[in-house]
C-alpha positions as CSV (number, residue, x, y, z in Angstrom):
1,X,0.0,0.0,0.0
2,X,2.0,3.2,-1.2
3,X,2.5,6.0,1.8
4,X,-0.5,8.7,1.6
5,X,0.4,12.2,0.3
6,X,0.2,13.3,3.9
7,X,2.7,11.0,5.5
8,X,5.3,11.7,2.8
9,X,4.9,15.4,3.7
10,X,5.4,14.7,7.6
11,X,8.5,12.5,6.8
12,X,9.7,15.5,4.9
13,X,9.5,17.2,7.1
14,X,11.3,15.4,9.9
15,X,13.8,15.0,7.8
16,X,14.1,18.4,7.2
17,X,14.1,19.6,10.7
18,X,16.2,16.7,11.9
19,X,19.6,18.4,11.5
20,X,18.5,21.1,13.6
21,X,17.5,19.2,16.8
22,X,19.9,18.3,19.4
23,X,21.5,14.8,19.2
24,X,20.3,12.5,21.1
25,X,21.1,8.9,22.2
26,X,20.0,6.1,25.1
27,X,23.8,5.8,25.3
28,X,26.7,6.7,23.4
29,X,30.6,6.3,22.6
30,X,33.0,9.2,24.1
31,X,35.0,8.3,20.8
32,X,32.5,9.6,18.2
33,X,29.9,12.3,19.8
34,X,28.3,14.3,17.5
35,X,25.8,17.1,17.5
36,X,24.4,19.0,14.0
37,X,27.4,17.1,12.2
38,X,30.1,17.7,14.2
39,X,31.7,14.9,15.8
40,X,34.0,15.4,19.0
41,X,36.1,12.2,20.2
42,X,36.1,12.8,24.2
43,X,37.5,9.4,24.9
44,X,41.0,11.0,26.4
45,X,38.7,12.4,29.3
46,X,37.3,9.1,30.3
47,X,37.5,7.4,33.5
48,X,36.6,8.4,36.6
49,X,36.9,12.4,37.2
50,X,35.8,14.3,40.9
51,X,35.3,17.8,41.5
52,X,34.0,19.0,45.3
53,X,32.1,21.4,46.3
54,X,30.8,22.1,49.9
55,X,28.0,24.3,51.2
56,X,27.7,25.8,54.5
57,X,24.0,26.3,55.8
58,X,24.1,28.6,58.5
59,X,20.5,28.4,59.2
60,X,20.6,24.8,59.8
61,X,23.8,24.6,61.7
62,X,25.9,22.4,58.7
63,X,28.1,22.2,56.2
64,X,27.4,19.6,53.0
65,X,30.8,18.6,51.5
66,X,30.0,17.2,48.0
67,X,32.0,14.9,46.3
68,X,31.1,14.8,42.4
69,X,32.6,11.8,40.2
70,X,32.1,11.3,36.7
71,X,32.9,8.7,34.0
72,X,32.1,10.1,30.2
73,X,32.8,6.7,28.9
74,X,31.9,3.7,31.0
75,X,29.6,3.3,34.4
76,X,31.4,3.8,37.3
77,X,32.8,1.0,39.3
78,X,31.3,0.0,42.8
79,X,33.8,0.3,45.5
80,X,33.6,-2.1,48.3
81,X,33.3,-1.0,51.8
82,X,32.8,2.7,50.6
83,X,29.5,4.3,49.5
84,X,28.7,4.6,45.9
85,X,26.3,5.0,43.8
86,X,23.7,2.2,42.3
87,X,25.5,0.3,39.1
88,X,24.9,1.7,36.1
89,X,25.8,5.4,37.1
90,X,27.9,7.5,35.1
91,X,28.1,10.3,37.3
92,X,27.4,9.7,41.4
93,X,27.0,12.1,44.1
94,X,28.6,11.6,47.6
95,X,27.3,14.0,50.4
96,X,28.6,14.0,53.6
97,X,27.3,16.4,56.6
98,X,29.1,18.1,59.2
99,X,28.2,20.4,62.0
100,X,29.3,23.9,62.1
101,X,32.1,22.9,64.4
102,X,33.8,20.2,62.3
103,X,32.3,17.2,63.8
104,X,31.4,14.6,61.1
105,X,28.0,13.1,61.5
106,X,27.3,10.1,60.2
107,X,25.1,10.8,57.6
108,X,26.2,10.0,54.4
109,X,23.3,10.8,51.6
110,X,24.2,8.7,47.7
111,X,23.0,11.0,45.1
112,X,22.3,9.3,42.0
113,X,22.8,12.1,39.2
114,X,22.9,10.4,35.8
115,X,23.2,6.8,34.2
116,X,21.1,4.0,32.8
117,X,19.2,1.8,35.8
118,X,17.0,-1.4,35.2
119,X,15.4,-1.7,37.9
120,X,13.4,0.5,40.1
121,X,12.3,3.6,38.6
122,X,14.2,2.4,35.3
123,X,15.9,5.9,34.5
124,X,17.1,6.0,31.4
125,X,20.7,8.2,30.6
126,X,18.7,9.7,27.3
127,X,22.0,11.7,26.7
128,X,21.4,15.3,24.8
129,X,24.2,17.1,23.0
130,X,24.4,20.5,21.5
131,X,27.3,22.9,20.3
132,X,28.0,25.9,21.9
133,X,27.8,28.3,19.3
134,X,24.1,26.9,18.7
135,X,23.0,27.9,22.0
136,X,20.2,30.3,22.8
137,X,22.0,31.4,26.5
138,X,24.0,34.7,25.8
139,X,26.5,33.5,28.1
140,X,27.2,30.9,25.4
141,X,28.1,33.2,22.4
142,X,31.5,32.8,21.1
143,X,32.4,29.6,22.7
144,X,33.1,26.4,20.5
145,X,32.3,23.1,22.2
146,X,29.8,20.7,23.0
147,X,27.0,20.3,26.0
148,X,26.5,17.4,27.4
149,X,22.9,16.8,29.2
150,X,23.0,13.2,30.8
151,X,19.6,12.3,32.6
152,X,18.1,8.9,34.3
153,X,19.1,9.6,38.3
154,X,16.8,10.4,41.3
155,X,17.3,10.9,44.8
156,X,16.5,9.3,46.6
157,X,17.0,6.2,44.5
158,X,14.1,4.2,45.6
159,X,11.5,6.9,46.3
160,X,9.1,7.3,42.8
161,X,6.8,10.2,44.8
162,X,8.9,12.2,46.7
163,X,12.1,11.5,45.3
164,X,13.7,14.3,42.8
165,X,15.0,13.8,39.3
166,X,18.6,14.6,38.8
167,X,20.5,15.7,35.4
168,X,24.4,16.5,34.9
169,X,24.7,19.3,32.2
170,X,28.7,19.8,31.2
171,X,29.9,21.9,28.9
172,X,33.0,20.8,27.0
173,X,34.6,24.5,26.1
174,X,37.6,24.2,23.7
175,X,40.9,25.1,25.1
176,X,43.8,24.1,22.6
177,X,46.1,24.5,25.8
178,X,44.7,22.2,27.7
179,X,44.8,18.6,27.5
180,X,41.8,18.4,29.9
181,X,42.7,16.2,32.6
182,X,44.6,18.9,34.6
183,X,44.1,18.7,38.1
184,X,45.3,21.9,39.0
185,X,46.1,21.5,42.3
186,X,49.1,24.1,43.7
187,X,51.9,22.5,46.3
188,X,51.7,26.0,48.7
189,X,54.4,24.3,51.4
190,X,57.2,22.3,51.3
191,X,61.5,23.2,51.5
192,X,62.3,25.1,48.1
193,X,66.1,25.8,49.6
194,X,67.6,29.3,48.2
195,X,66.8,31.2,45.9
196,X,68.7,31.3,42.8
197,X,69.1,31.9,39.0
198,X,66.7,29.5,37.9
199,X,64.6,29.4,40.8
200,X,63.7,32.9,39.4
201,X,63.2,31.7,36.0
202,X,60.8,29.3,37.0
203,X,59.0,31.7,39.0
204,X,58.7,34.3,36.1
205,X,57.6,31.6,33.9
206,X,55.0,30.9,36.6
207,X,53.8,34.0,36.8
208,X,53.4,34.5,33.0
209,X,51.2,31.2,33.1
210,X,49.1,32.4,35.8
211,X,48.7,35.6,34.3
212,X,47.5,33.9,31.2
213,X,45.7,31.1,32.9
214,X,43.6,34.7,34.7
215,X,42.9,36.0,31.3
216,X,41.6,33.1,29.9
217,X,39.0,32.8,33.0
218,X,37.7,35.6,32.8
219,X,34.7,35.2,30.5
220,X,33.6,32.4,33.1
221,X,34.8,33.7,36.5
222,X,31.5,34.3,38.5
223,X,29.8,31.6,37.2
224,X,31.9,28.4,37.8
225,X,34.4,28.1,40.6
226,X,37.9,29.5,40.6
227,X,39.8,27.2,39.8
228,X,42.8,25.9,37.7
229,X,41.6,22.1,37.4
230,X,39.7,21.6,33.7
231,X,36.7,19.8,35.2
232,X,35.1,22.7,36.8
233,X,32.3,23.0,39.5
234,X,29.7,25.3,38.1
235,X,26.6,24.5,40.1
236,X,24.5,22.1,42.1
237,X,20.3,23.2,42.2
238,X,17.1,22.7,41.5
239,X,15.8,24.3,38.4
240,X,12.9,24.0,36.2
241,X,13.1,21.4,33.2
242,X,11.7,21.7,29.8
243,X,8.3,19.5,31.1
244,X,8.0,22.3,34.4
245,X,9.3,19.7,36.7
246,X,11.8,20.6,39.6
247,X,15.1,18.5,38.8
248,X,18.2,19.1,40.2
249,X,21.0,19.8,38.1
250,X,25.0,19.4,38.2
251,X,26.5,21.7,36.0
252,X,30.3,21.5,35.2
253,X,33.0,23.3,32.8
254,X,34.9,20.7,31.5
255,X,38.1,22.8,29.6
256,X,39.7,20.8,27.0
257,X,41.6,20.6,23.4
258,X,38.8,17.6,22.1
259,X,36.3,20.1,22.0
260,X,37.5,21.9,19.5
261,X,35.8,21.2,16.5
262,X,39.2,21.2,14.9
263,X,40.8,18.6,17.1
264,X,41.7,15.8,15.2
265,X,39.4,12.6,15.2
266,X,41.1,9.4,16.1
267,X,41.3,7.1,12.9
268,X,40.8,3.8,14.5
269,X,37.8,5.2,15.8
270,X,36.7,5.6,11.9
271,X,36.2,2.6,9.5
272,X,38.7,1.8,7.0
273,X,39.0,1.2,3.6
274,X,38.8,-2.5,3.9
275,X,35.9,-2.9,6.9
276,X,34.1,-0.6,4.3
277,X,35.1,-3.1,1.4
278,X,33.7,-6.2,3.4
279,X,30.9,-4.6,3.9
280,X,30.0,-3.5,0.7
281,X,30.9,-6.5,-0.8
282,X,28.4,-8.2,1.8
283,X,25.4,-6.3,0.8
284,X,25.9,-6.7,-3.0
285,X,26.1,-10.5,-2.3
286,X,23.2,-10.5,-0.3
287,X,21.2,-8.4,-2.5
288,X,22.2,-10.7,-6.0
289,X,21.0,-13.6,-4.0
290,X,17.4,-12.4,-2.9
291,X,16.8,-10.6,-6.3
292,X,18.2,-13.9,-8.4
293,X,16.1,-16.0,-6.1
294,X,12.7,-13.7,-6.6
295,X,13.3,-13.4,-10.5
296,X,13.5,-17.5,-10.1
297,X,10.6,-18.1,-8.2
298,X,8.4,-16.0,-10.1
299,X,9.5,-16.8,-14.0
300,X,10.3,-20.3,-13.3
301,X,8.1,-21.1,-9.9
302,X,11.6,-22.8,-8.5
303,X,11.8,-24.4,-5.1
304,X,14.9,-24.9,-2.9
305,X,18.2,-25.1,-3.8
306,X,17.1,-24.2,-7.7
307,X,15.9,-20.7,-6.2
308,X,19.2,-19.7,-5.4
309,X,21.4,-18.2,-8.6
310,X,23.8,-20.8,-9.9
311,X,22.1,-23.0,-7.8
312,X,24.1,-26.0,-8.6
313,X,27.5,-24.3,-8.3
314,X,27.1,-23.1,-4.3
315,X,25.8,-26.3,-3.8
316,X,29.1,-28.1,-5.2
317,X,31.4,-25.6,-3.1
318,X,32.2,-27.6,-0.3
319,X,33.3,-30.4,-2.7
320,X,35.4,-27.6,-4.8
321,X,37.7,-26.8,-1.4
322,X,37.6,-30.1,0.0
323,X,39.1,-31.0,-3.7
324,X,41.6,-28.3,-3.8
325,X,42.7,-28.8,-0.2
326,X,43.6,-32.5,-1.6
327,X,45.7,-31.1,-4.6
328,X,47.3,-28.7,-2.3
329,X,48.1,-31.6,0.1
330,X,49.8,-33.3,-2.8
331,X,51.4,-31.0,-4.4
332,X,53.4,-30.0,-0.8
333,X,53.7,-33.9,-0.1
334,X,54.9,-34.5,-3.9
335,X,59.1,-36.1,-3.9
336,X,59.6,-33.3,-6.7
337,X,60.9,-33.7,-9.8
338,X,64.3,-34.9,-8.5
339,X,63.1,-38.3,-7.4
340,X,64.3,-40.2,-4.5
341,X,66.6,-43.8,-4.0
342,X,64.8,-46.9,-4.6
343,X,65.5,-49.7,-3.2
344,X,67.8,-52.8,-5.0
């Protein structure tokens, strides 16, 4: 039955509006992410990456120290003995609270921020990716890079009335500089003995990078923390989602040379010449075969093995290599044309 004139119109149309929608995808590979054509490969910054983050509440007496972890490429691993997050996370929340005075209580709160879980309320990661320059924030113009919006966590985990969705929205911001797995932690103490000639050089060489380091920051100082490291905390809160639900959202900066659009794309990631080849070759195989064996049933209302074309010849392959393995026996297992003694 051929597709109705309206149909073909709405599939046009899809079509048409497809390349303007955000990518998105169940799951994904860090290698090849793409969004309106562009493809990033992110899969130097997996593994598993924290950032902290604490928050005193004066009015309640406490201070929430945060520990965020994320893994762009794989679920993060379950530690034994230590709290973590239910399997299939890919980016966990540990909260820990302590009184105004120091003392650690024992309350220890799991936040389950983004991944893919089965079981329970069966949150799925749907991730969501968009460039930079595409955005509609203002803060956004100018910068080239990706955004990352990974869904599918709640907290608490177990809880489907009053528990909260969570979301993790990181932006990958191109920095050629940066390799993006800089810590950028400082060493403040320890002996540096005199001062010399090139204890001076170092420091002016410091100093420069710092200065530089300060310039680049300041398009984003004020809204994530001030820091060195290239996985950034920008934010922990609950804000209104597209649907007018309250979710909370972990937002991060995540500075690195792979999200430049430039950056080039890892060629094993990429099929070759060959796998293409194979495959190719596959297909037109495949397709000769169903179209010879349609044009046979229908002319000549063949059954069986006479459906297939050259019919007899497939079926006398296993008999053509069994008899060419036998020659090729032979021919190795031949004396040669030299001969050998016989006996007298």
């Amino acid at each position: 039955m051929a597709p109705s004139r309206r149909s073909r119109s709405l599939g046009f149309a899809l079509l048409t509006l497809a390349p303007l929608m955000p990518s998105t995808w169940a799951t994904f590979d860090c290698s090849d992410v793409a969004a309106r054509g562009v493809h990033f490969n992110l899969k130097k910054l997996g593994g598993p990456h924290t950032v902290h983050w604490t928050e005193n509440r004066v009015e309640d007496e406490e201070i929430l120290h945060y520990n965020f972890t994320v893994d762009l490429c794989n679920t993060l691993k379950r530690k034994k003995g230590e709290p973590s997050c239910h399997q299939g996370t890919r980016v966990c929340g540990i909260r820990e609270r302590v009184d105004t005075e120091g003392r650690h209580n024992a309350t220890i709160d799991v936040i389950d921020i983004a991944g893919t879980y089965t079981m329970d309320h069966n949150g799925q990661l749907d991730a969501r990716f968009e460039l930079l320059r595409n955005s509609e924030s203002n803060s956004d113009q100018g910068k080239e890079g990706i955004r990352a919006e990974l869904h599918g966590g709640r907290h608490p985990y177990n809880d489907n009335k009053e528990g909260v969705d969570q979301r993790a929205i990181i932006e990958f911001v191109c920095d050629k500089d940066r390799e993006g797995t800089e810590k950028g932690e400082v060493d403040e103490g320890g002996d540096r003995g005199e001062d010399d000639g090139e204890d001076k050089a170092d420091d002016n060489n410091g100093d420069k990078k710092e200065k530089r380091l300060r310039r680049r920051d300041d398009e984003t100082k004020g809204k994530c923390e001030d820091s060195d490291a290239s996985l950034r905390f920008c934010g922990y809160q609950k804000e209104q989602s597209e649907k007018n639900k309250l979710v909370s959202t972990l937002r991060l900066e995540w500075r690195s040379k792979y999200a430049c659009e430039d950056a080039p794309q890892d060629a094993s990631s990429h099929w070759g010449f060959f796998t293409w080849f194979i495959i190719i070759a596959f297909l037109a195989t495949a397709a000769y075969l169903i179209f010879g064996s349609w044009l046979n049933y229908n002319r000549y209302g063949a059954r069986g093995w006479d459906l297939l074309p050259h019919g007899d010849t497939i079926r006398d392959i296993p008999y053509i290599f069994k008899d060419f393995g036998r020659k090729v026996i032979n021919t190795v297992q031949s004396p040669g044309s030299r001969g050998g003694y016989s006996a007298v």
